[in-house]
FITORMAR-27300 format. One record per residue (C-alpha): residue number from 1; residue in three letters; x, y, z. Coordinates in steps of 0.5 Angstrom, whole numbers, padded with zeros to 4 digits. Layout:
<r n="NUM" res="ALA" x="X" y="Y" z="Z"/>
...
***
This chain:
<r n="1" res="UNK" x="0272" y="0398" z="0205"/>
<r n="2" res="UNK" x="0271" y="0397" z="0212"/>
<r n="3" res="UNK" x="0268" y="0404" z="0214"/>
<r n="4" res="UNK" x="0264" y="0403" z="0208"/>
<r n="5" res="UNK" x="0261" y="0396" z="0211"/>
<r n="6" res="UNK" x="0260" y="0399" z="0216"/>
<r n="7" res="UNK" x="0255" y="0404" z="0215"/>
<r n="8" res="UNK" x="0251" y="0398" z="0210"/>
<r n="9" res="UNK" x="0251" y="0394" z="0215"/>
<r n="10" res="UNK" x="0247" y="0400" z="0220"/>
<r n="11" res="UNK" x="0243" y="0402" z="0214"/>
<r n="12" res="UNK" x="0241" y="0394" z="0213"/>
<r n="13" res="UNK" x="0239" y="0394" z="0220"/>
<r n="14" res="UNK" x="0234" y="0399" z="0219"/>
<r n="15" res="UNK" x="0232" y="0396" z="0213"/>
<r n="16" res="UNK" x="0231" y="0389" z="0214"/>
<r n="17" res="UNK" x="0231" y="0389" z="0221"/>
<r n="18" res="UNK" x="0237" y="0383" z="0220"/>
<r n="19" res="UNK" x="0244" y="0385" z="0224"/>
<r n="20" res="UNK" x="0249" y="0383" z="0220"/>
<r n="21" res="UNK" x="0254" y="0385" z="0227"/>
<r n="22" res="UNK" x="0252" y="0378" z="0230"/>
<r n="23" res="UNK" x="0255" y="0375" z="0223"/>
<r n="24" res="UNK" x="0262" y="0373" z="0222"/>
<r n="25" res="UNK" x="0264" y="0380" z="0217"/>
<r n="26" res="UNK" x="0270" y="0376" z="0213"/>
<r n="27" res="UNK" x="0264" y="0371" z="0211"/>
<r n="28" res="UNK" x="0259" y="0376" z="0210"/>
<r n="29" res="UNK" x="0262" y="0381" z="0206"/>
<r n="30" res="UNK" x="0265" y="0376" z="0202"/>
<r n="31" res="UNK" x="0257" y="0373" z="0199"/>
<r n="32" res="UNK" x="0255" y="0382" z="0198"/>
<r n="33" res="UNK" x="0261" y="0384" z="0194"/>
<r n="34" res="UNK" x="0259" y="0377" z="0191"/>
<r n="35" res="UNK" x="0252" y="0379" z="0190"/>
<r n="36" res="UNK" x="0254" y="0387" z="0189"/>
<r n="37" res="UNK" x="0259" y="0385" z="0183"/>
<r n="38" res="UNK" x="0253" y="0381" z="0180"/>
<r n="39" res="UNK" x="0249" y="0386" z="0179"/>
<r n="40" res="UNK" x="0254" y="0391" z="0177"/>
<r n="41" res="UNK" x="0253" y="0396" z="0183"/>
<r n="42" res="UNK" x="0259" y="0400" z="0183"/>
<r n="43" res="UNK" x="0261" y="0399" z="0192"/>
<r n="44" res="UNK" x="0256" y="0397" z="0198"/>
<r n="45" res="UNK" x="0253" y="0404" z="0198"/>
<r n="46" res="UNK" x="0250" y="0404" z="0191"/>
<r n="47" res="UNK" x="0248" y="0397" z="0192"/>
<r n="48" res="UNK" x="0244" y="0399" z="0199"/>
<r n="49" res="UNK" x="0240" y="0405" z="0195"/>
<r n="50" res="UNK" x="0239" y="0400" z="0191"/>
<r n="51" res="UNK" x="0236" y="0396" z="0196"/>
<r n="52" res="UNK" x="0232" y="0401" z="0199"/>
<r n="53" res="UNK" x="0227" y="0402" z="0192"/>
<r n="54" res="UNK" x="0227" y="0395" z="0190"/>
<r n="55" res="UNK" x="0223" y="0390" z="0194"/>
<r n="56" res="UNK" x="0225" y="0384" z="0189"/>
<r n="57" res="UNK" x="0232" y="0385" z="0188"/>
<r n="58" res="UNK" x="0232" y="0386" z="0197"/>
<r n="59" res="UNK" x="0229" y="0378" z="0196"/>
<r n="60" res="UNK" x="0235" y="0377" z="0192"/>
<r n="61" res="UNK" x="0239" y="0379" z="0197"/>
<r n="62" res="UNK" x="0237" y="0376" z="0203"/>
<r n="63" res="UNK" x="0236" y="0369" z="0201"/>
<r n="64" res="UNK" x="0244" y="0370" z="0198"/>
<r n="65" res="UNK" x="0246" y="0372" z="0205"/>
<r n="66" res="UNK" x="0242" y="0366" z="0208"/>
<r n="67" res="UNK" x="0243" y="0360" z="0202"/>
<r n="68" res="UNK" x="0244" y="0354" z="0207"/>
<r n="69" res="UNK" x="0247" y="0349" z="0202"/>
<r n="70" res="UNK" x="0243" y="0342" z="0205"/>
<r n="71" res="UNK" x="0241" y="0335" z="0201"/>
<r n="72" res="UNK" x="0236" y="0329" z="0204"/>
<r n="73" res="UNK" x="0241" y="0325" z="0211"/>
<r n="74" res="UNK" x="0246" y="0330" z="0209"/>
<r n="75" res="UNK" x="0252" y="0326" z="0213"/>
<r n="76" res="UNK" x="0248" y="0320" z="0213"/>
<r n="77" res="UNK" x="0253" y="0315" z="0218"/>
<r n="78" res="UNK" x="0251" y="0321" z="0224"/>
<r n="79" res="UNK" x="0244" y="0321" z="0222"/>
<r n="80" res="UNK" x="0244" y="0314" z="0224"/>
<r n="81" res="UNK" x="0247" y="0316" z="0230"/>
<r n="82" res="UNK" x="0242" y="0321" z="0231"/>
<r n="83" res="UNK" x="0237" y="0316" z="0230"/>
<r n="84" res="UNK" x="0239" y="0312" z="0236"/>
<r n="85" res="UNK" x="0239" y="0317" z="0241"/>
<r n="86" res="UNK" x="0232" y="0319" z="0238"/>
<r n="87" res="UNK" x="0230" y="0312" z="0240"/>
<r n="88" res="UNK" x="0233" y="0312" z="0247"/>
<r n="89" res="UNK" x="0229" y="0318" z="0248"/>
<r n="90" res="UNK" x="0223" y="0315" z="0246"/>
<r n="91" res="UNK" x="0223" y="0309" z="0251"/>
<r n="92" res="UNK" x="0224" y="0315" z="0257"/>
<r n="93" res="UNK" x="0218" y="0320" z="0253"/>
<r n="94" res="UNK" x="0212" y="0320" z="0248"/>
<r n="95" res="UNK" x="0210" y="0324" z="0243"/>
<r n="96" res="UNK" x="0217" y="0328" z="0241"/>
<r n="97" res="UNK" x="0217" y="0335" z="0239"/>
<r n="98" res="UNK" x="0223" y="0336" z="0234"/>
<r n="99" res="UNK" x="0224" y="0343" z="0231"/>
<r n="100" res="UNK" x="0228" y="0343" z="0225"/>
<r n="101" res="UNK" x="0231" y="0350" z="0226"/>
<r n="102" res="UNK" x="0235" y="0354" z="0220"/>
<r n="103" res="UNK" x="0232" y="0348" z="0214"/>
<r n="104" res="UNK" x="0234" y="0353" z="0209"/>
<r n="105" res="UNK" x="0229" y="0348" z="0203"/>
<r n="106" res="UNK" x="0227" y="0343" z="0208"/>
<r n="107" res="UNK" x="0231" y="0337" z="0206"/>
<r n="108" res="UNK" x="0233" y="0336" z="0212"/>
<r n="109" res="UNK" x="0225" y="0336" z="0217"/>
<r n="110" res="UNK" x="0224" y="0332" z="0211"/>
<r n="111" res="UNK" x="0230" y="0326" z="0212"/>
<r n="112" res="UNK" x="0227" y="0326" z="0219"/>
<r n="113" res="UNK" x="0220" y="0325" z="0218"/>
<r n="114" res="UNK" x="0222" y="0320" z="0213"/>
<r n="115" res="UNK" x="0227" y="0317" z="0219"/>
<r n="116" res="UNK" x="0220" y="0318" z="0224"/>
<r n="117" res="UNK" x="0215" y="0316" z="0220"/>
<r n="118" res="UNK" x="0219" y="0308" z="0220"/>
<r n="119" res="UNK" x="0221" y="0308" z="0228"/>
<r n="120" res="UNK" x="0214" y="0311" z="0231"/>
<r n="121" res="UNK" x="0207" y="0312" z="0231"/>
<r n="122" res="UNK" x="0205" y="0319" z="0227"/>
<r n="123" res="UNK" x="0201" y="0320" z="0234"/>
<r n="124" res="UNK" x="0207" y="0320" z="0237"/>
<r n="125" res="UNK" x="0211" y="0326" z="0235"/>
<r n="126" res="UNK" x="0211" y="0332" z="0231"/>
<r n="127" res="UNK" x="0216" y="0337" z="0227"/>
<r n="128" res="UNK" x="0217" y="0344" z="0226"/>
<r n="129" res="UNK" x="0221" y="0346" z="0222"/>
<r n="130" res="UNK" x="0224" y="0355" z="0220"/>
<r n="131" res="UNK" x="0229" y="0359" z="0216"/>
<r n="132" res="UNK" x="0229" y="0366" z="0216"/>
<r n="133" res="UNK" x="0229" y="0366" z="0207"/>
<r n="134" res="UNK" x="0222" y="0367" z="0205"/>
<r n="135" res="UNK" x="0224" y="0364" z="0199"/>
<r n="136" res="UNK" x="0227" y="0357" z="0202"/>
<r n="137" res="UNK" x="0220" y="0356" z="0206"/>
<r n="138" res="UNK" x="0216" y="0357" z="0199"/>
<r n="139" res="UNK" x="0220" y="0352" z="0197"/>
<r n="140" res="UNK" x="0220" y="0347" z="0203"/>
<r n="141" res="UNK" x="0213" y="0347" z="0203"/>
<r n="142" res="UNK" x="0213" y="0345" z="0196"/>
<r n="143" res="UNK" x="0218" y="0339" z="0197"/>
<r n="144" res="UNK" x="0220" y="0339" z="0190"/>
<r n="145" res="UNK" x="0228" y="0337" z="0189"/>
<r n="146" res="UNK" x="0232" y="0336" z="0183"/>
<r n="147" res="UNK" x="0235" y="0329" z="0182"/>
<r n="148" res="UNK" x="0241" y="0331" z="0186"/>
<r n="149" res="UNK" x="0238" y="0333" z="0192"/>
<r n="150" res="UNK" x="0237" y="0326" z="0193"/>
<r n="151" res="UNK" x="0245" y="0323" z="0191"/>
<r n="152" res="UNK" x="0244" y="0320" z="0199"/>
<r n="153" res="UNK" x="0239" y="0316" z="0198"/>
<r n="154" res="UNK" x="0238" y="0309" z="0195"/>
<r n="155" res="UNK" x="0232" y="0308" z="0189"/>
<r n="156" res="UNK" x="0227" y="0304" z="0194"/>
<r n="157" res="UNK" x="0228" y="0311" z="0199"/>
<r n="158" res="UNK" x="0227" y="0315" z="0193"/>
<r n="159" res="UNK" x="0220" y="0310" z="0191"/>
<r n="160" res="UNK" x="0218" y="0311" z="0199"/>
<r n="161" res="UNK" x="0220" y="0320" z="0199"/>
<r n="162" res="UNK" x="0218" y="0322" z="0193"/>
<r n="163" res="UNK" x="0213" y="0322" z="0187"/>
<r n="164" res="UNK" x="0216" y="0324" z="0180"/>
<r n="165" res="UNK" x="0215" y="0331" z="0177"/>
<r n="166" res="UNK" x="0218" y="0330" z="0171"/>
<r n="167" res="UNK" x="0224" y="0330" z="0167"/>
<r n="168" res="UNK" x="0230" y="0331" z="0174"/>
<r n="169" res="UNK" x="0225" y="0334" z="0178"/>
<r n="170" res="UNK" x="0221" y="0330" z="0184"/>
<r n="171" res="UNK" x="0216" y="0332" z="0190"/>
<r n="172" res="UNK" x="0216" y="0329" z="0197"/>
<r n="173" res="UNK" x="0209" y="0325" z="0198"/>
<r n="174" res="UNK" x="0205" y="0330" z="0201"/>
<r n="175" res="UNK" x="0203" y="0325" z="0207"/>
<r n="176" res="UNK" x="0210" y="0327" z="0209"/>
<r n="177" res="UNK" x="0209" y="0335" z="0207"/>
<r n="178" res="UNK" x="0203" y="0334" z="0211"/>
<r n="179" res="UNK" x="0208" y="0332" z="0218"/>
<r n="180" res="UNK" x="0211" y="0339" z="0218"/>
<r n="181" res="UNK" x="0209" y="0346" z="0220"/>
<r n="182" res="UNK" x="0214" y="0351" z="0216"/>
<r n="183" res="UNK" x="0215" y="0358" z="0220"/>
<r n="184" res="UNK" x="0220" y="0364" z="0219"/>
<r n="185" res="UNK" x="0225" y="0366" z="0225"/>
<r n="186" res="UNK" x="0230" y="0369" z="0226"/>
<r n="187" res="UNK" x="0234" y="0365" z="0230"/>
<r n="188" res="UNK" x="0237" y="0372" z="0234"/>
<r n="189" res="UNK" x="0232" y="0376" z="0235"/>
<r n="190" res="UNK" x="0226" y="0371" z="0235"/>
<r n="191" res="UNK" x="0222" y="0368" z="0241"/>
<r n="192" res="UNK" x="0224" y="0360" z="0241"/>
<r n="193" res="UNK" x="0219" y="0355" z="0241"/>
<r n="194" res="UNK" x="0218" y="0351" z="0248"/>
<r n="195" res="UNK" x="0218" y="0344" z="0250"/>
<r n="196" res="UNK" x="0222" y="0342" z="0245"/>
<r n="197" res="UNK" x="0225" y="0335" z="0246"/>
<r n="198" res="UNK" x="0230" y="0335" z="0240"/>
<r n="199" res="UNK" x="0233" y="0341" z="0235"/>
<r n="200" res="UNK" x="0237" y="0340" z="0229"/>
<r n="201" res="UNK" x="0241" y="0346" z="0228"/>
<r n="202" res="UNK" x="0246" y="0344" z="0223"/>
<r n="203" res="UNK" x="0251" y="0348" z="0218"/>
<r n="204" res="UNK" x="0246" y="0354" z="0220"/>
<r n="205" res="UNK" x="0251" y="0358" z="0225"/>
<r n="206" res="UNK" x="0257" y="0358" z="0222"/>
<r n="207" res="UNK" x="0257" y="0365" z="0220"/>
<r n="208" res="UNK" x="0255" y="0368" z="0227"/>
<r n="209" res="UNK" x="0260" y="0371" z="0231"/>
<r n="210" res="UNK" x="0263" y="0367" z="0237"/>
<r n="211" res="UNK" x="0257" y="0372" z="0242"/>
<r n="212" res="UNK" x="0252" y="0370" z="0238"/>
<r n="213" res="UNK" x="0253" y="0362" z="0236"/>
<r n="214" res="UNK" x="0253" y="0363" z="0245"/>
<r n="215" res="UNK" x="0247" y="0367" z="0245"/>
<r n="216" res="UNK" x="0244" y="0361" z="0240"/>
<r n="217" res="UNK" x="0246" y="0355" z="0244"/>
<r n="218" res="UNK" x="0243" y="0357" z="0251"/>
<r n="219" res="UNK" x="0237" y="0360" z="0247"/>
<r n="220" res="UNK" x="0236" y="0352" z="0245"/>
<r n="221" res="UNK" x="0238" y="0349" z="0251"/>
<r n="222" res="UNK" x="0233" y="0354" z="0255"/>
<r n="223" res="UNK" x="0228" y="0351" z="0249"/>
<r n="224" res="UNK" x="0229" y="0344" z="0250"/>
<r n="225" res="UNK" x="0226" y="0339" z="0256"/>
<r n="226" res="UNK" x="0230" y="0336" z="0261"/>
<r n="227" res="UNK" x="0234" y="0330" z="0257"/>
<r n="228" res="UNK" x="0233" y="0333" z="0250"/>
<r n="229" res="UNK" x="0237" y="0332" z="0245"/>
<r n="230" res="UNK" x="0242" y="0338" z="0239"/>
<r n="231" res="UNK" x="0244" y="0336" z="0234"/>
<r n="232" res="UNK" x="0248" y="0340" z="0230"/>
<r n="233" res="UNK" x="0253" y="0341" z="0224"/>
<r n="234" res="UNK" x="0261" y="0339" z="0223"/>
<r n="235" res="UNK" x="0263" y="0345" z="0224"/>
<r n="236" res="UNK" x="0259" y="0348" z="0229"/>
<r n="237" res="UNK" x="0261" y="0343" z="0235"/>
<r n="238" res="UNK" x="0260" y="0346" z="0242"/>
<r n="239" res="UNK" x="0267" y="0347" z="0246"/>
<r n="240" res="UNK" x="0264" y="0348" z="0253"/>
<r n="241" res="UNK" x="0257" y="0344" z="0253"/>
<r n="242" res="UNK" x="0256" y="0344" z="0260"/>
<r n="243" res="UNK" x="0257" y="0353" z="0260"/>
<r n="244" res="UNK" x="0249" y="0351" z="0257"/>
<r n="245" res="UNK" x="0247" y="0346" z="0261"/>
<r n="246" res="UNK" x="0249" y="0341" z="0256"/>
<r n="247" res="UNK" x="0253" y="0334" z="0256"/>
<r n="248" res="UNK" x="0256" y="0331" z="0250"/>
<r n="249" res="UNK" x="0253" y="0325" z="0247"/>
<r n="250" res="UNK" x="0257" y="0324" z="0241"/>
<r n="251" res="UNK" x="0261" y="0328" z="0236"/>
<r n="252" res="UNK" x="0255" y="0332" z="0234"/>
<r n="253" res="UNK" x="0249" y="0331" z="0239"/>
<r n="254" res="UNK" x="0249" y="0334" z="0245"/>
<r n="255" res="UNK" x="0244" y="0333" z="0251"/>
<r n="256" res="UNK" x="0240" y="0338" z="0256"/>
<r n="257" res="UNK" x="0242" y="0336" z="0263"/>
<r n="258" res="UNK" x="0237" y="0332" z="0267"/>
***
């Protein structure tokens, strides 16, 4: 099995230009034989031909490998601790640049244009917001969500956030979709955007090696200004911050160093 992923992984590189090396092996191979078993693909090698003469089926996979389960202010007691250090830094500097990076079907770039639009002035701040799922981007940029998408958020929320659509289905009032900009990256290979005052990189790594979570976190503080704030998921703590130029500010926020 291991030979054979090995040699699905080289073909996938070449196909997709995604290298599954800088991913945790155990985590991946788990979600393809998943993914092989569904669609009846007798080994890794049948599905890869597979993959090769269908485009369709080659999106399918994708956006399985890359499925980032996520809810509108997911962990809410440390959005509220984010939020506090979000207004800290907006006493010291204005406008704010926020880049929501890895936010699968956009609940969590939302949660922040909600949390901002309450606090700042819309002059003062902007957010992007990426994923490597082509599909997550379309529905993000759509903004329409089930009821349980919203199980953190209270009905007075719910009437501010949202319009409903119908039956379970509601859609993000379109001036917050206006606040965001939804780009595709890839968080390995894809140039960082600069000047960036606060990431949020939560429950996006955690399949990445050890070599590649490291590559990631300096790219971000490269990215980041001077003071700048990452956020990041409950498993995803930075052991030695400092070897990135970051000091800890709280269990899950990490500042830029001054």
């Amino acid at each position: 099995m291991i030979d054979e992923y090995r040699e699905f992984a080289d073909e996938f590189r070449i196909l997709t230009e995604i290298d599954l090396s800088y991913y945790n092996q155990p985590q991946i191979l788990r979600r393809l034989t998943a993914f092989q078993q569904k669609h009846r693909f007798g080994s890794l090698l049948d599905l890869l031909a597979a993959l090769k003469s269908d485009p369709g089926l080659l999106r399918e996979c994708l956006d399985r490998l890359t499925i980032n389960v996520t809810e509108f202010f997911r962990d809410r007691d440390y959005w509220q601790v984010f939020k506090d250090n979000v207004s800290l830094l907006a006493k010291k500097k204005l406008p704010l640049r926020f880049w929501s990076a890895g936010c699968a079907s956009g609940e969590e770039p939302y949660s922040l244009a909600f949390m901002l639009i309450n606090m700042l002035p819309r002059t003062y701040w902007e957010i992007t917001a990426s994923d490597l799922s082509n599909r997550a981007l379309t529905a993000a940029k759509t903004g329409i969500y089930l009821e349980k998408s919203l199980k953190n958020l209270n009905p007075a929320e719910i009437a501010l956030i949202f319009d409903p659509v119908e039956g379970e289905l509601y859609q993000v009032k379109n001036r917050l979709r206006q606040c965001i900009t939804f780009f595709h990256h890839n968080l390995l290979f894809d140039p960082y955007p600069p000047n960036l005052d606060v990431v949020l990189c939560r429950n996006v790594i955690i399949y990445f090696t050890e070599k590649a979570k490291k590559e990631v976190f300096a790219k971000i503080s490269q990215a980041l200004n001077p003071g700048g704030l990452l956020f990041v998921g409950g498993s995803e703590q930075i052991i030695t911050p400092e070897a990135f130029g970051l000091e800890r500010e709280d269990i899950y926020i990490y500042r830029k160093a001054n």
